[in-house]
N, C-alpha and C positions, 0 to 999 in steps of 0.2 A: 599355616605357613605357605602352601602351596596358593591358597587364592593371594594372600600378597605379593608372592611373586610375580604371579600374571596379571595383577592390578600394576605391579610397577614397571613392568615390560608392556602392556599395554599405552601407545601412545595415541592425541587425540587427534581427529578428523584434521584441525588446524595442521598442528604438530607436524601430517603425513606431509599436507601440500606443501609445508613449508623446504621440507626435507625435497619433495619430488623438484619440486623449483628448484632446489641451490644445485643436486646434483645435476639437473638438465641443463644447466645454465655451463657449469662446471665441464662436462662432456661438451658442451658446444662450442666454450670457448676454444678446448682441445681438442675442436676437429675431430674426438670420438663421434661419429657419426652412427655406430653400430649399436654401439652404447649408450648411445641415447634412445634410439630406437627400439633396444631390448627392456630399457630402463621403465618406456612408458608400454610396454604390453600389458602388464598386470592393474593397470591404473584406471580406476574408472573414467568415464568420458567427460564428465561436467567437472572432474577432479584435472584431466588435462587441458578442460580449456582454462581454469584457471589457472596453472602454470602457465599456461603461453602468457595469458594476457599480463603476468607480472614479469615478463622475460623481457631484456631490451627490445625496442621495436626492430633494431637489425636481424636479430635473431626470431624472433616470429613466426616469419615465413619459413625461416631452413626446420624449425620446430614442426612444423604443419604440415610438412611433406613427409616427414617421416612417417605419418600414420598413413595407415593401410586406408582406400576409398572408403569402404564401410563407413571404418573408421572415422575418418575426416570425417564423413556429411555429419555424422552424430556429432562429435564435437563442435563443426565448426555452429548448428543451431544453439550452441552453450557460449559463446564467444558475445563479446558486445556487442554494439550494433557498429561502432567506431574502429575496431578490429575488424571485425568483420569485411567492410569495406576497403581498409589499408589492404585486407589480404587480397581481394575483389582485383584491387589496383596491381597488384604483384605478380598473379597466376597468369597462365594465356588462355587464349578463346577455350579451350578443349575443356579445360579443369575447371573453367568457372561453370562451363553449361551441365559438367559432369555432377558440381557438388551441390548447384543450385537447383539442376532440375532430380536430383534428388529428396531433396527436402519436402518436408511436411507443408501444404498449402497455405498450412494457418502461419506457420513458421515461415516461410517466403513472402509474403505477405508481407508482415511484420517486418523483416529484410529490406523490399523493398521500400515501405515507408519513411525508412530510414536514410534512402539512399537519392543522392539528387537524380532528378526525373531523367537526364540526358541516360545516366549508367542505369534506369531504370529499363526506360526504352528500348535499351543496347542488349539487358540483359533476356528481357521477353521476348525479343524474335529469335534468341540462341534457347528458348523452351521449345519442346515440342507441342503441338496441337492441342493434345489431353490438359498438361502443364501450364500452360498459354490461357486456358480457359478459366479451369482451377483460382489462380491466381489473380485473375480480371474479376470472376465472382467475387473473389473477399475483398479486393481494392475497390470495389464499386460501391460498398458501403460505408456508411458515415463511422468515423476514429470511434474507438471504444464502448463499439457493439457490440451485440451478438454477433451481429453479421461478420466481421470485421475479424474477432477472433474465434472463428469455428473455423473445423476442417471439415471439407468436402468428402471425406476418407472414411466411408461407415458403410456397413452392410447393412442390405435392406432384405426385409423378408416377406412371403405373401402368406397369407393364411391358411390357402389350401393346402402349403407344403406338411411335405411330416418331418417326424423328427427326427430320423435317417437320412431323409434328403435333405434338408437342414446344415445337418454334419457334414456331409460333401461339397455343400456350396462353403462354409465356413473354411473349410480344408485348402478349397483352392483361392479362397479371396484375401484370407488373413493378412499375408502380407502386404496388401492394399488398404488397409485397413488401419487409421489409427487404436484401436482399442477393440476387442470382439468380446468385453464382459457384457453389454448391451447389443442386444440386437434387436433394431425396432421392424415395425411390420408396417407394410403401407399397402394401398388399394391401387387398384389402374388407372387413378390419378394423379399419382405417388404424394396420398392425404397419408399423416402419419394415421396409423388406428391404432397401434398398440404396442407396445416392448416384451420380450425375450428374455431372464436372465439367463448367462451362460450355465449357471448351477440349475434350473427348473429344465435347460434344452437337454444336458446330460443325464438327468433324472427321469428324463421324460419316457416314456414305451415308444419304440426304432417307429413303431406303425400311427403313434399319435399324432394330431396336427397343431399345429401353430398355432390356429384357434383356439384350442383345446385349452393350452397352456400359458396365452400371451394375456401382460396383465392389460386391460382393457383404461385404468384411469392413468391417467400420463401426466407428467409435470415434463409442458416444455417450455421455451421462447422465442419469441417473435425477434428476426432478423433485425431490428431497430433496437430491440432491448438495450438498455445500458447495460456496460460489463459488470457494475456493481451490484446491480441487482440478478444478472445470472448468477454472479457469485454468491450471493446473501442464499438463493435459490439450492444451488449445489448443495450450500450448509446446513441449511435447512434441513434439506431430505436426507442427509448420507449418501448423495449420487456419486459413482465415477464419471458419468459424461452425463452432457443433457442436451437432445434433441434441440436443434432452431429449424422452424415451419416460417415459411414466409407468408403474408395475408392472407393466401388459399388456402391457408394450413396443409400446404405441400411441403416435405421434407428435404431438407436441402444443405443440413451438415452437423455437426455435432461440437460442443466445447467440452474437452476433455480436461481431468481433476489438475493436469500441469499447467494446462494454461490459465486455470479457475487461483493456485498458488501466484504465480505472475500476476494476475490481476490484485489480489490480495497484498500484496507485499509492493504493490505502485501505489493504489489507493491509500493505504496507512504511511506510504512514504509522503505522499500528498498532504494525507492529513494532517502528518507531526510538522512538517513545512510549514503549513502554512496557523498550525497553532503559534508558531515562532515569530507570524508575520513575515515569511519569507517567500516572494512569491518566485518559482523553479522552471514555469513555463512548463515543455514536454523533454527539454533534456535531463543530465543526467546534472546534479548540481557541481561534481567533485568532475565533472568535467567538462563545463561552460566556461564560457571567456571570463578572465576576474571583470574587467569593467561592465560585461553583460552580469554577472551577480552582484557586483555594487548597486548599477543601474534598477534592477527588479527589486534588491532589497533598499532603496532611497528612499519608495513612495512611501509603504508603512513609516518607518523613522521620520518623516518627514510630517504625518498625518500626526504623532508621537509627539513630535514636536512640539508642534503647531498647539493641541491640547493639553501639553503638559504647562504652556503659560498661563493653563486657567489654575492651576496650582498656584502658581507668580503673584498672579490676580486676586488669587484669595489672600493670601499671605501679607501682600502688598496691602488691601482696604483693610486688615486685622493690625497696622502697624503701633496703635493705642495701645492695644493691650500685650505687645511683645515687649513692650518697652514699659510697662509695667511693669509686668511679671517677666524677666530675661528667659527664666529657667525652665518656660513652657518651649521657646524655642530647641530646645535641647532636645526634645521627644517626640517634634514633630518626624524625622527620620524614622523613627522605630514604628509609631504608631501607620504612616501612610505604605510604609514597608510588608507590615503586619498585615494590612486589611490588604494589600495586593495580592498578597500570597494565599491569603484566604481564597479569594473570588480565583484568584486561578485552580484553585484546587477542584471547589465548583466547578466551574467551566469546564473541566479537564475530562468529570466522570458525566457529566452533563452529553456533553458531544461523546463522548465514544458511547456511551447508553443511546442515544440517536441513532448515531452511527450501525449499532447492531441489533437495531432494533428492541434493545429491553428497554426503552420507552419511548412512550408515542409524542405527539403533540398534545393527544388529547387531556394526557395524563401531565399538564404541564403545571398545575396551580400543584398537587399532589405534591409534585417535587423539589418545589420553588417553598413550598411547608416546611416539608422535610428538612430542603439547607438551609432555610431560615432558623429552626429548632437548632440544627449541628452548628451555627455559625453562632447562637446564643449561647451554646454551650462551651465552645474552642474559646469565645470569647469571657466568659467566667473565668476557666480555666487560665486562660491568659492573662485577665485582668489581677487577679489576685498575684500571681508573679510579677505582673509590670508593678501593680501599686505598691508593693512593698519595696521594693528595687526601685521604685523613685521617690519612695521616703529617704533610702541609707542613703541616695545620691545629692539630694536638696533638702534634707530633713525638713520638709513640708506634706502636713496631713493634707493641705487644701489643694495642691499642686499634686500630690500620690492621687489623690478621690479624682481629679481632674482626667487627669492620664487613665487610668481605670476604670472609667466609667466611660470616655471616650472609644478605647480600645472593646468596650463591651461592645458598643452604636457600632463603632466602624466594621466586625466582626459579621452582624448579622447583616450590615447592607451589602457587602463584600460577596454576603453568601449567597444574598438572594438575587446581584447585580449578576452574579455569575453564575446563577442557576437560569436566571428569565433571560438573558439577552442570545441566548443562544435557539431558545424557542422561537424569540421574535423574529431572529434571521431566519430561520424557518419554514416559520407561517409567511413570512411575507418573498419566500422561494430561492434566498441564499444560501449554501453552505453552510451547516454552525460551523464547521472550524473555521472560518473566516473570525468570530468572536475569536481571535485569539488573546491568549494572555497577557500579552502585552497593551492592546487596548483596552481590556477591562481592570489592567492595573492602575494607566492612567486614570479611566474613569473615576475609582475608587480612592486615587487621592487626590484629585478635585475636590470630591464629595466628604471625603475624609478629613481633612486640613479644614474645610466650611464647619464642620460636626465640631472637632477637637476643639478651634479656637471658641467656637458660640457658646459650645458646651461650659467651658473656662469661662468665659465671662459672667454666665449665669451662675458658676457657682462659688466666684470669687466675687460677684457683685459690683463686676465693673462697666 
């Protein structure tokens, strides 16, 4: 009885923020000013920038002063980039240099890419010198690198040290420091040589050295790296952070596991986009101009178009035997529906198996077997429901055999159109999610509607 209780007094993550919203909304509008203030103490930081950012835009700003300095710089790196900037626009010289040059380098960075270059400018000579520098390191690299999202903010260690001095430099740098579970070790020409964990440094004897104890094989990347591949990298190994060396294999910042989730959660936003045939650009979609998201998503629909009149065209040069047989035209819907849905299914597990690496290119005939075998199968299964279900509907055995036998063809090419075309983009240096579903549907009832009608003629003998 007692865990029911707590299960139905228990509310969820959603639920809280929902709640923290209406009542800071409610305090704001009544000029409770104290009370809103007391309201968001207890509230975690990425939980109150979501409430700001659902709060009217009037209200925003009186929201964001309420919290304590601290306070603010954490939240406000949780804030969009579109917020972020209103508030940019709102505060004066003092507060923006206060909350900006507090921030995390990777995370200002990221800030200012967002920001037009003039408020960029403006903002960099109100950093200081250390800050200024920081921040021109990550901006100097090409978008969605290593370089690019790493922070400058890591301890470095030497190997002669021990593991008592060790613990005193830790002591006094931590707060400079994005993360101190990793501590890497470099030479006097700060070449990385080797990593720390925090649990081997505490474990260690007060008089052992760095040497002693630092692991000597390293997983890092190079400042060029693409961010999907540091991230593929992190998962890989089970890392919290992971060292970036520049060409000299000189150490020069770290991408830590929050920004490794950031990247993971754009990347797959990218990818479900553009399986949809929606191309997003670098904004956010839910908050682009509508004529800039009509405009991006025309060309696909447009491409769509263009080769769904090769469906027209088949259907059109099959006019002889539609008008023979009227009651084939009734099935062409289901059947060219059928075999879309297939190939997209393909396609679907096809690219994210890419995507995470559980298959190669090399292994591409292997799998292209495989959904051919499962596309002969879906397709049995399917066939024997379609053919029965077009006997009750046209009580014709030769018209049921037609559809069922078709819907078996169209099944296995469906599978294997949407197993291979996504290899082909590939190999030949495209994206496979560009193979989005939609394209491979069209394709499949071109080819589908040419199969069903041939199929029919040959086995009515017309």
């Amino acid at each position: 009885m007692e865990d029911d209780s707590l299960a139905s007094a228990t509310i969820s993550r959603r639920e809280l923020q929902d709640l923290v919203r209406e009542q800071l909304q409610t305090l704001l509008e009544q000029s409770n000013l104290q009370g809103a203030k007391a309201l968001l103490v207890p509230v975690q930081p990425v939980d109150i920038a979501e409430a700001i950012e659902e709060l009217p835009s009037t209200m925003q700003a009186i929201a964001f002063r309420l919290l304590s300095k601290d306070e603010a710089i954490e939240v406000y790196e949780h804030l969009d980039s579109s917020i972020q900037q209103t508030l940019i626009e709102d505060f004066r010289r003092q507060e923006v240099r206060d909350i900006v040059g507090q921030m995390s380098p990777d995370d200002r960075a990221r800030l200012f890419d967002e920001l037009p270059a003039k408020v960029v400018t403006r903002m960099l000579a109100q950093l200081n010198r250390e800050e200024r520098q920081a921040t021109a390191l990550l901006l100097g690299y090409q978008p969605d690198t290593a370089g690019r999202i790493m922070t400058p903010e890591f301890i470095a260690l030497k190997e002669t040290w021990t593991a008592a001095r060790t613990l005193e430099e830790i002591r006094k740098l931590a707060h400079m420091s994005e993360t101190i579970y990793y501590l890497y070790v470099t030479n006097r020409s700060r070449q990385l040589t080797g990593v720390v964990s925090l649990r081997s440094l505490v474990v260690a004897q007060p008089d052992q050295l760095i040497s002693d104890i630092m692991a000597r094989d390293i997983v890092s990347v190079q400042t060029g790296t693409d961010q999907e591949e540091v991230a593929s990298l992190t998962q890989r190994y089970d890392l919290l952070a992971l060292p970036v060396v520049d060409y000299e294999h000189r150490l020069v910042g770290i991408v830590t596991v929050d920004d490794i989730l950031d990247i993971l959660q754009a990347e797959t936003t990218e990818d479900i986009y553009q399986l949809g045939g929606v191309q997003t650009g670098d904004d956010s979609y839910f908050q682009t101009n509508l004529l800039t998201v009509a405009r991006r998503r025309v060309v696909w629909l447009f491409v769509l178009l263009i080769t769904n009149t090769g469906t027209s065209a088949v259907i059109s040069s099959q006019e002889d035997i539609l008008q023979e047989v009227v009651a084939l035209a009734a099935f062409i819907p289901l059947l060219i529906g059928t075999g879309g849905n297939v190939g997209a299914q393909s396609s679907t597990v096809v690219i994210r198996g890419l995507n995470t690496d559980e298959i190669r290119i090399r292994e591409g005939l292997r799998v292209i077997r495989r959904e051919a075998i499962a596309g002969a199968f879906l397709g049995l299964m399917l066939g024997v429901v379609v053919t029965v279900w077009a006997f009750v509907l046209q009580g014709s055995v030769v018209v049921a055999g037609a559809v069922g036998a078709s819907l078996v063809a169209i099944s296995v090419l469906a599978s294997v159109a949407g197993s291979s075309l996504p290899f082909l983009f590939m190999a030949i240096g495209f994206d496979p999610a560009l193979m989005s579903a939609p394209f491979i549907t069209t394709f499949v009832d071109v080819l589908g509607v040419l199969i069903y009608l041939n199929l029919a003629r040959l086995i009515l003998h017309l």
